[in-house]
C-alpha positions as semicolon CSV with decimal commas, in nm:
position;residue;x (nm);y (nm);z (nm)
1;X;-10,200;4,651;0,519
2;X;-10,266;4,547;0,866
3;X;-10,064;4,316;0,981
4;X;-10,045;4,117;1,319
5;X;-9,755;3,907;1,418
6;X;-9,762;3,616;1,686
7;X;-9,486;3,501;1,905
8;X;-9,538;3,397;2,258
9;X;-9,179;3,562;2,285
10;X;-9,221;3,845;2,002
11;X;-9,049;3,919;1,865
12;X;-8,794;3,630;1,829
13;X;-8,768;3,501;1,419
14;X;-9,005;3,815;1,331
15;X;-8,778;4,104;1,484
16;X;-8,643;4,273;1,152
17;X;-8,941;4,140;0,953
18;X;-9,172;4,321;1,168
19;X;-8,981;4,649;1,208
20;X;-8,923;4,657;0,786
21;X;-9,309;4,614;0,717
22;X;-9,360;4,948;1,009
23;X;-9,074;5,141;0,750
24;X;-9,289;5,035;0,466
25;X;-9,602;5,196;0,597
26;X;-9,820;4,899;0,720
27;X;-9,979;4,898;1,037
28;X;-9,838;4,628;1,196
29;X;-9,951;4,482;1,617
30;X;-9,789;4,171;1,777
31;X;-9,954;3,957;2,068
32;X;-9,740;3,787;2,284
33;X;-9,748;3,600;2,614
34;X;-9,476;3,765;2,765
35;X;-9,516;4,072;3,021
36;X;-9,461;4,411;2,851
37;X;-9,323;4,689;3,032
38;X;-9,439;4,922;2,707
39;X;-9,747;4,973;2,485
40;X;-9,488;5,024;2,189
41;X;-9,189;4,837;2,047
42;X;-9,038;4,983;1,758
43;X;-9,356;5,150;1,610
44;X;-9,505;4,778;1,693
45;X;-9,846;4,831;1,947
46;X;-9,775;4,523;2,184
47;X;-10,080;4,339;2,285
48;X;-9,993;4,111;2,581
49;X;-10,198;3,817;2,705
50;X;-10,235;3,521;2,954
51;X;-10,352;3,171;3,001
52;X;-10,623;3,181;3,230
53;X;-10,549;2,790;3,380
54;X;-10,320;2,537;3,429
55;X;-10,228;2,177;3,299
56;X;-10,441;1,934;3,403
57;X;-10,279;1,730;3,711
58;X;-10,230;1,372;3,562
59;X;-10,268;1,401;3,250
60;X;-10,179;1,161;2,998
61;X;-9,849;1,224;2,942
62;X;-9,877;1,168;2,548
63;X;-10,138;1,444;2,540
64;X;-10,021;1,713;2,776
65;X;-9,792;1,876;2,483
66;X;-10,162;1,923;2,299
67;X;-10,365;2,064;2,614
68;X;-10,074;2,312;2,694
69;X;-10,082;2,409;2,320
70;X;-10,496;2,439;2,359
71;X;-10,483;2,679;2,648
72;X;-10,215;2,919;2,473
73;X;-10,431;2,873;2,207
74;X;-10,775;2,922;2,407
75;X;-10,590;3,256;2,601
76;X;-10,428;3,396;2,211
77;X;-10,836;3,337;2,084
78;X;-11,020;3,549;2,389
79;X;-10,723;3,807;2,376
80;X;-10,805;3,862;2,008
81;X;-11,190;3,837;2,045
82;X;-11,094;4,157;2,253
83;X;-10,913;4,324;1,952
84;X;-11,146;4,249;1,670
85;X;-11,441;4,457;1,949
86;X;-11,199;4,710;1,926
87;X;-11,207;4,719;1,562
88;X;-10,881;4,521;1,448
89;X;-10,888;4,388;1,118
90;X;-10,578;4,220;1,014
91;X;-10,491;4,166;0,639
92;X;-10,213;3,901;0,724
93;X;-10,134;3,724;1,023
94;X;-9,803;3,577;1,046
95;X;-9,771;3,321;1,378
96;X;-9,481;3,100;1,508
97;X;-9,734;2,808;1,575
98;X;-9,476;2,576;1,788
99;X;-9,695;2,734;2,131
100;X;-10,051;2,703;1,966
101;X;-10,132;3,041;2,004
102;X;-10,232;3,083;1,644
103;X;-10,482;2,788;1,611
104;X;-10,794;2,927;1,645
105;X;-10,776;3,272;1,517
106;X;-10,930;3,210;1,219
107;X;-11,232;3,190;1,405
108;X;-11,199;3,523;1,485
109;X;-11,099;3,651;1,139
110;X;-11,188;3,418;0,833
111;X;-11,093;3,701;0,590
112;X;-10,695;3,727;0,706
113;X;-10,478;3,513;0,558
114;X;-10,281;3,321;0,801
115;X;-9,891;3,297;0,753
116;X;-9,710;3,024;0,977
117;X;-9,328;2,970;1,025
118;X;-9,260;2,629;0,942
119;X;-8,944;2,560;1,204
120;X;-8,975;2,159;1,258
121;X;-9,214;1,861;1,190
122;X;-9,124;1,565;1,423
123;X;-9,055;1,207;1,303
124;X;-9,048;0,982;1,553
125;X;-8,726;0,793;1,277
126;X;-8,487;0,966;1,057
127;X;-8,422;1,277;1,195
128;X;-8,342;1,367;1,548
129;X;-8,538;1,076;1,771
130;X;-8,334;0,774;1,745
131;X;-8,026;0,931;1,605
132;X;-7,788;0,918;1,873
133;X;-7,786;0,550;2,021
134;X;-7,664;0,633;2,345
135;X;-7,960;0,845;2,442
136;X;-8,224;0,673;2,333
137;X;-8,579;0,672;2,480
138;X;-8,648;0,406;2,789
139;X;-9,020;0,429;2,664
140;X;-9,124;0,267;2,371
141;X;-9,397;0,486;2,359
142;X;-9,191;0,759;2,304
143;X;-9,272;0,734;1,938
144;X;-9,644;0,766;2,032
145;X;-9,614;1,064;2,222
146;X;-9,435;1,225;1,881
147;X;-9,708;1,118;1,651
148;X;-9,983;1,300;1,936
149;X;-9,675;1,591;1,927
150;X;-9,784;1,710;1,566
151;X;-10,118;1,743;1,617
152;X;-10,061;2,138;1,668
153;X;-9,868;2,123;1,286
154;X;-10,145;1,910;1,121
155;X;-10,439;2,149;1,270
156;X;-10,236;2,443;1,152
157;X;-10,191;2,273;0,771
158;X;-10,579;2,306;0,771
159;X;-10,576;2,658;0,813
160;X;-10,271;2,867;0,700
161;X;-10,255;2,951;0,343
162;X;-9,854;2,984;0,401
163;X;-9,579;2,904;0,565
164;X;-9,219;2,980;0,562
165;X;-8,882;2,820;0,672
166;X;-8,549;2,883;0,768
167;X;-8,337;2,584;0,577
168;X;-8,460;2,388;0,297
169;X;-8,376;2,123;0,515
170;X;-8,617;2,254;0,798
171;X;-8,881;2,249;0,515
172;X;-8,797;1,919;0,429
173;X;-8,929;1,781;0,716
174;X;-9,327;1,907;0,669
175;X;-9,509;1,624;0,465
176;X;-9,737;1,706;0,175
177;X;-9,958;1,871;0,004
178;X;-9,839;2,150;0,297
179;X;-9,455;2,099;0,203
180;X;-9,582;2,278;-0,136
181;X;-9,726;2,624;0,065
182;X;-9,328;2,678;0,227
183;X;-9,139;2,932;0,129
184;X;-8,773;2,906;0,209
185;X;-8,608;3,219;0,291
186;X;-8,365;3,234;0,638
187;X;-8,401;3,514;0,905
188;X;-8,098;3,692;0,762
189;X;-7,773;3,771;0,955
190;X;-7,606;4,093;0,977
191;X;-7,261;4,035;0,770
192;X;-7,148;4,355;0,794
193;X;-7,105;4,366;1,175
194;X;-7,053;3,968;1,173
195;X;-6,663;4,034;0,998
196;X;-6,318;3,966;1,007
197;X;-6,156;4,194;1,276
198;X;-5,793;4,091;1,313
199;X;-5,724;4,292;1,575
200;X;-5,966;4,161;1,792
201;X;-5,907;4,073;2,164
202;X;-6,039;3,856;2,445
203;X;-5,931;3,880;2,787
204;X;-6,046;3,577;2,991
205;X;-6,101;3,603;3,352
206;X;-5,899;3,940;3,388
207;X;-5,553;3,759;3,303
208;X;-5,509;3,573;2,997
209;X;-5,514;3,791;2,646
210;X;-5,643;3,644;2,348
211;X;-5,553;3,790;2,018
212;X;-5,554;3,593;1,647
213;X;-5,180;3,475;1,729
214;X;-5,349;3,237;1,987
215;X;-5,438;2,923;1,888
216;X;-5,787;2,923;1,989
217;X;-6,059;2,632;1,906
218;X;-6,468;2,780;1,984
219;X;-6,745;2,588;2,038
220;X;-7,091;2,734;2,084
221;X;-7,417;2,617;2,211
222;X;-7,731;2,785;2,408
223;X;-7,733;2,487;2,662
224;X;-7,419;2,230;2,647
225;X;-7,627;1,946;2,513
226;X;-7,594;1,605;2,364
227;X;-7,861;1,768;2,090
228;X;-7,567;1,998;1,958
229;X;-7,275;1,730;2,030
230;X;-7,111;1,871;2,335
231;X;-7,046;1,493;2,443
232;X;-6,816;1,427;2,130
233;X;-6,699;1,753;2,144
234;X;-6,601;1,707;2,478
235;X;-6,414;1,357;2,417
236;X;-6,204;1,467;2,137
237;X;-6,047;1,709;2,363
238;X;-5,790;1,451;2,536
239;X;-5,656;1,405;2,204
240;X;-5,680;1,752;2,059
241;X;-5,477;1,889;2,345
242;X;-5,234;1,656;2,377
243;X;-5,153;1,740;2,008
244;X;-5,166;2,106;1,973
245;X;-5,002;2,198;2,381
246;X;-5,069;2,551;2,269
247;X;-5,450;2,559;2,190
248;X;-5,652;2,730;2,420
249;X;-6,060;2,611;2,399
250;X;-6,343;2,860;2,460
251;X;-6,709;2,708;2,538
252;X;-7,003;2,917;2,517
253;X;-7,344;2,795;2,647
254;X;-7,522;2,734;2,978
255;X;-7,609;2,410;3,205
256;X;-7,977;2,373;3,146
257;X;-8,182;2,170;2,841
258;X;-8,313;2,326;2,518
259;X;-8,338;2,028;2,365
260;X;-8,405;1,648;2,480
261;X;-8,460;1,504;2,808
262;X;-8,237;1,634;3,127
263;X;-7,986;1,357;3,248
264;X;-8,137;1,178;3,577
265;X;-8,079;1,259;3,927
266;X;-8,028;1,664;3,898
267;X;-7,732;1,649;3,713
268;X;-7,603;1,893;3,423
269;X;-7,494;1,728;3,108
270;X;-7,231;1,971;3,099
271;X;-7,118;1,835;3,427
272;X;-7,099;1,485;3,340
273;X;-6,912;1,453;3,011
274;X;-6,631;1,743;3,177
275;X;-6,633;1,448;3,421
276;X;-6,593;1,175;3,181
277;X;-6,268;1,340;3,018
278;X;-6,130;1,490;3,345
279;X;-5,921;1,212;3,405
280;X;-5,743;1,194;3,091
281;X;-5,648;1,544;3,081
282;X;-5,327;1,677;3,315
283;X;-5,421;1,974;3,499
284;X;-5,203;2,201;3,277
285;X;-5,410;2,103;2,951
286;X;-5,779;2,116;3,131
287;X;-5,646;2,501;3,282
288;X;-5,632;2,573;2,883
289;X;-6,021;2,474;2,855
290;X;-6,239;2,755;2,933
291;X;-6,637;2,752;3,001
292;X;-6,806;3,082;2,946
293;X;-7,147;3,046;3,000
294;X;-7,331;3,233;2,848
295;X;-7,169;3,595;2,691
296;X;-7,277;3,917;2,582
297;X;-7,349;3,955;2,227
298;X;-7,084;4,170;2,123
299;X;-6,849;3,949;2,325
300;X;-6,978;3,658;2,123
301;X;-6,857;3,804;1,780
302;X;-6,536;3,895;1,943
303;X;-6,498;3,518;2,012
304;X;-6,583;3,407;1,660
305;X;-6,393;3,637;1,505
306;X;-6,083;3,552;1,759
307;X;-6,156;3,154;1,644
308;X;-5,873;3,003;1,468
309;X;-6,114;2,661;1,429
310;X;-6,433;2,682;1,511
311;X;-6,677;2,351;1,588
312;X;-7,009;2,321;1,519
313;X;-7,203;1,989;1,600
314;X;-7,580;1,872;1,558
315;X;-7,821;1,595;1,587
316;X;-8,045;1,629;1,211
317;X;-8,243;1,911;1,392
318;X;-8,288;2,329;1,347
319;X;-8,013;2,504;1,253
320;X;-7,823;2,719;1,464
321;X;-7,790;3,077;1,391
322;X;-7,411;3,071;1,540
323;X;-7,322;2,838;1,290
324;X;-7,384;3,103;0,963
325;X;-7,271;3,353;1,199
326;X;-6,943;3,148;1,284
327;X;-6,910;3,120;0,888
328;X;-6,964;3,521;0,848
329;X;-6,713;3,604;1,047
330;X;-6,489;3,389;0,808
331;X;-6,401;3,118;1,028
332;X;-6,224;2,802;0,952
333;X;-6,494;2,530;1,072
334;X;-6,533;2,143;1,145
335;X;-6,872;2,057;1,127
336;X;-7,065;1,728;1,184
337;X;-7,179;1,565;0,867
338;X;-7,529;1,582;0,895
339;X;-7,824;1,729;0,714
340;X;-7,878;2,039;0,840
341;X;-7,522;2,173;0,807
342;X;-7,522;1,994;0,450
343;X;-7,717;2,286;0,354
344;X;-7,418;2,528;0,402
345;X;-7,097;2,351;0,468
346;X;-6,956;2,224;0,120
347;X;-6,669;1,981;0,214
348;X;-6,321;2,103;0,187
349;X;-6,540;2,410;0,011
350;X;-6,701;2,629;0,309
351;X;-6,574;2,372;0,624
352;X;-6,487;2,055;0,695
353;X;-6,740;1,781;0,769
354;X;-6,715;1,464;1,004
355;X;-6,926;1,183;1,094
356;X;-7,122;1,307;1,428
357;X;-6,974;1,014;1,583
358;X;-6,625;0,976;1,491
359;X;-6,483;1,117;1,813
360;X;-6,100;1,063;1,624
361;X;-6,245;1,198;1,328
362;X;-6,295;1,540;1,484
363;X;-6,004;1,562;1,681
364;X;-5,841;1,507;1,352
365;X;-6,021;1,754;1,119
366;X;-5,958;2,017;1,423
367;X;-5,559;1,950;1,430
368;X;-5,549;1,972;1,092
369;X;-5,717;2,262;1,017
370;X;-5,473;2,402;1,322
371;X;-5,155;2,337;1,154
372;X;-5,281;2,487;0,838
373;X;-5,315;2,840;0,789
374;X;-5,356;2,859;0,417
375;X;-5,645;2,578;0,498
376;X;-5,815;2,776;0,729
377;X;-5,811;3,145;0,525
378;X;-5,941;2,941;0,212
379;X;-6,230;2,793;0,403
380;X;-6,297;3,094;0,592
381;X;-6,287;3,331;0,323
382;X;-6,547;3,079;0,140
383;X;-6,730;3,058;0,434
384;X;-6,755;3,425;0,450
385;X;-6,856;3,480;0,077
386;X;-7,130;3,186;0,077
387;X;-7,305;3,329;0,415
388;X;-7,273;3,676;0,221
389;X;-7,422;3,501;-0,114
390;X;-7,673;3,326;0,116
391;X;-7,775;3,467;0,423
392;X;-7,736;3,849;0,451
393;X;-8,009;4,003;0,611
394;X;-8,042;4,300;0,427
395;X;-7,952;4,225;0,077
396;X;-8,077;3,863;0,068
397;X;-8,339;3,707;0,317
398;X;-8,491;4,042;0,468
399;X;-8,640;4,138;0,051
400;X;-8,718;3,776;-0,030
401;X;-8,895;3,788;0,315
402;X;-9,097;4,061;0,247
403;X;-9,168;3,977;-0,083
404;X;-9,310;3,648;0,068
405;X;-9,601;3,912;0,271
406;X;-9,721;4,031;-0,020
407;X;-9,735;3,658;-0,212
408;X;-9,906;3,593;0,103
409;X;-10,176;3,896;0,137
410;X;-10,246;3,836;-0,230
């Protein structure tokens, strides 16, 4: 088959996908919107492209999502216009539509069948908007501007003939009749190179050595975010090291905003909730609190693996990756009860789940997994086995995945 794959940042969700379908003899192309150094990635021909304009100056704010999606999507339709001249005739086209790159490509080839990954439908109530009370929107037209913010999903439902989704959950969240044209399989994670290593080592800052006789509590984010819970995560830490004066904690993730609205005046919300708790913590207990930033990849698994409790926190949102990578590695985790991580984390089974909220709650579930080592290898060694089960790349989601292309092409 031909098959062409777009991702305004290919290959991002489609990277193993895309390379197994070149091994299996299809001629596959990607377009993207980022600058390619290379004709060529991984027997993939890259065909970069460009919006030609700008967003309008004044827009209405509850339509400028829609016109940014309409020129990615007017830039992805020229840019193919160019291809099909050149002879390209795709069998399958399988887009990440969250840009709007993908929406009017069926003008340009009625006879593919158009594929769409299916990562999040918003609801302005009952799932992330209006979950956390202390962030809520000072517009009360901020439910509006959702509604107007789906428009790219519900022009999409009228033209792909399938989509697929990470979580059930994820899937969940798409209403019908298009709910019924998801497939659920995940991206996959590699389990083999995501394991136990108990000989692992850390050295922070070129003086203190880590090893898995440290007590060491992880917590992982791409930005440090009230999205992903960094402000309770942040004020059970008083309590946590006040009880356990040996625990060392190691945050991962940078300063900026993936998801949500940026704090007001400039600041960094990792800046003001390490603020907030500052004062309650003696210098000797905030020198055992670590920020990393962000960290090499291989450093990354190091950490997990190095976690004696690991914490993983969300609004009801996307999943993280880290979080089935956290649970491949076979660490003991304290997760916040909500739907997403309902999905994988079993109570008392594969982790321990809290209420988001319950600031004591966590501190709790983290001290107690900390002074209970037969706890944590029964949880981890569960959490291992179910992201094995679940989630392997190559065993599990990678065939199901691939089987899904050829449901798709028919």
């Amino acid at each position: 088959m031909n098959i062409l794959f777009i991702h305004q940042n290919f290959p991002g969700q489609f990277k193993f996908l895309a390379q197994a379908l070149v091994q299996q003899g299809h001629v596959v192309l990607a377009m993207t919107m980022q600058k390619v150094h290379a004709a060529e990635w991984q027997g993939i021909r890259l065909v970069p492209y460009a919006a030609s304009r700008g967003t309008t100056p004044n827009v209405h704010p509850w339509v400028s999502d829609f016109e940014t999606k309409t020129i990615r999507g007017e830039a992805c339709f020229r840019a193919a216009l160019q291809l099909k001249a050149q002879g390209v005739l795709p069998d399958v086209i399988i887009a990440h539509p969250g840009w709007g790159e993908s929406l009017f490509l069926k003008e340009v080839w009625p006879q593919a069948k158009l594929a769409i990954y299916c990562e999040f439908y918003y609801h302005p109530h009952g799932a992330d908007v209006g979950f956390d009370a202390e962030f809520l929107a000072k517009d009360v037209g901020e439910v509006c501007r959702l509604r107007l913010k789906n428009m790219n999903n519900l022009l999409h439902f009228d033209l792909a003939d399938a989509g697929i989704s990470p979580t059930h959950w994820q899937a969940s969240t798409f209403p019908e009749p298009f709910r019924r044209q998801i497939t659920v399989v995940h991206d996959g994670i590699d389990t083999q190179a995501l394991a136990p290593n108990p000989p692992v080592s850390l050295t922070l800052n070129g003086r203190h050595t880590l090893t898995r006789q440290d007590e060491v509590i992880t917590f992982v984010n791409r930005n440090l975010e009230p999205y992903r819970g960094y402000h309770i995560f942040m004020r059970a830490l008083p309590d946590i090291l006040k009880r356990r004066p040996n625990a060392r904690v190691l945050i991962v993730g940078g300063d900026d905003v993936s998801y949500g609205a940026r704090p007001q005046g400039g600041q960094k919300w990792k800046d003001i909730f390490a603020s907030e708790v500052r004062p309650q913590l003696s210098e000797a207990d905030w020198a055992r609190v670590h920020f990393l930033g962000h960290i090499p990849y291989d450093h990354f698994i190091a950490l997990l693996q190095l976690s004696t409790v690991h914490v993983y926190l969300t609004y009801p949102f996307v999943l993280s990756w880290s979080l089935l990578e956290a649970m491949s590695v076979g660490c003991a985790i304290v997760a916040s009860d909500t739907q997403p991580l309902r999905e994988a984390i079993t109570h008392n089974e594969t982790g321990l789940l809290v209420d988001f909220f319950d600031v004591g709650g966590l501190a709790d579930g983290v001290c107690t997994l900390l002074a209970d080592p037969a706890a944590r290898a029964r949880l981890g060694a569960n959490a291992r086995a179910f992201a094995q089960a679940n989630y392997d790349r190559e065993t599990v989601c990678l065939p199901r995945q691939l089987q899904w292309v050829q449901r798709v092409a028919g």
